[in-house]
N, C-alpha and C positions, 0 to 999 in steps of 0.2 A: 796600677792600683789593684788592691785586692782584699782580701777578708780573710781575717781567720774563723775554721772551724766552730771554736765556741763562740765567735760573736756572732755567726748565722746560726747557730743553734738556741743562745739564749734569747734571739729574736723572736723565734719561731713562736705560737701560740700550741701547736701540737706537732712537734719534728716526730720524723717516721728515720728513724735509723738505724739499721740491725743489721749483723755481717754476714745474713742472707743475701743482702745485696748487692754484694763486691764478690760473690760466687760466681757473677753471669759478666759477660764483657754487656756495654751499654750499647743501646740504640744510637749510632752516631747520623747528626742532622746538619749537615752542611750550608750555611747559605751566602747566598752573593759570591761562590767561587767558579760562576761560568764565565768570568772574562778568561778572554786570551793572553791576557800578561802571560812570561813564563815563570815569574817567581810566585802569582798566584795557582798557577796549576801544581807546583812543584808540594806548594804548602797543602792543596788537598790534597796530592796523593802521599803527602807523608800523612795526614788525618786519617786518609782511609786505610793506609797499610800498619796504624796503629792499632788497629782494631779487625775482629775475623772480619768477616761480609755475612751477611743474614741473606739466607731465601724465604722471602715474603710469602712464598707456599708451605714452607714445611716448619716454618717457628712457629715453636709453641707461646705463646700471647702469655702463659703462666711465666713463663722464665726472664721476659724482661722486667726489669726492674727498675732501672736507672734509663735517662736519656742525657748524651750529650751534644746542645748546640752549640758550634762555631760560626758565629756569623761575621763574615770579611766587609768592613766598610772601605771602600775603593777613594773615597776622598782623602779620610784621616790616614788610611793606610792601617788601621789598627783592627785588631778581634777580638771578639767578645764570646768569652768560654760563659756556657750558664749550660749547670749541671742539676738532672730533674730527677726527683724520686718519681718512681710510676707506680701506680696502684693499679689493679683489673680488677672494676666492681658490677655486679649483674645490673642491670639497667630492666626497668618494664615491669619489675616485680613488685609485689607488698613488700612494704616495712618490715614485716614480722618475717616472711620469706630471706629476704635479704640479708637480717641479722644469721639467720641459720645456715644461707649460703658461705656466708665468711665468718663460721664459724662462732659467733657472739652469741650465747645461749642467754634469750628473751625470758623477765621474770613470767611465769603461767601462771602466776597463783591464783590471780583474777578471773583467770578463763576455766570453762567449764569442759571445753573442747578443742584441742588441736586446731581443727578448722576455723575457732575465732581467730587466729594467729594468722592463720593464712588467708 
């Protein structure tokens, strides 16, 4: 079973798609592949040598963008590809902060001061 493109896009309420983000390879999320079968071991490492390898130390958190999980169900024998947009949005801050963090310029007309913004 599967889906096309525009009929998970005209689903969507606000799809975020832009070819910024087929720039970066994806975050790959693997699950349910630590049995010892050998034809599920075989199938992660063709997953993982589809894709570079990330050092958890030195990625930069701006450059991902997409994630992909594969999760292996061991009963039906089938997998489930689900492919994620990612966003990195500042957490802990004002509203008003926020918007200027990611670039959204907040109407001020109202304000007499910067600092009501913030």
């Amino acid at each position: 079973q599967y889906s096309l493109i525009k009929d998970v896009v005209s689903s969507l309420k606000r799809h975020r798609m832009h070819e910024q983000q087929f720039t970066q390879h994806p975050l790959l999320v693997l699950s349910n592949f630590g049995l010892q079968q050998i034809h599920v071991k075989l199938m992660a490492s063709m997953f993982q040598n589809m894709f570079p390898s990330i050092n958890v130390h030195k990625v930069n958190l701006n450059n991902i963008k997409r994630c992909l999980l594969i999760s292996y169900d061991a009963e039906t024998q089938l997998l489930d590809f689900r492919h994620y947009s990612v966003k990195v949005v500042p957490v802990g801050v004002s509203k008003g902060l926020k918007k200027l963090l990611q670039e959204k310029f907040p109407n001020m007309s109202r304000l007499e001061d910067i600092s009501e913004l913030l």
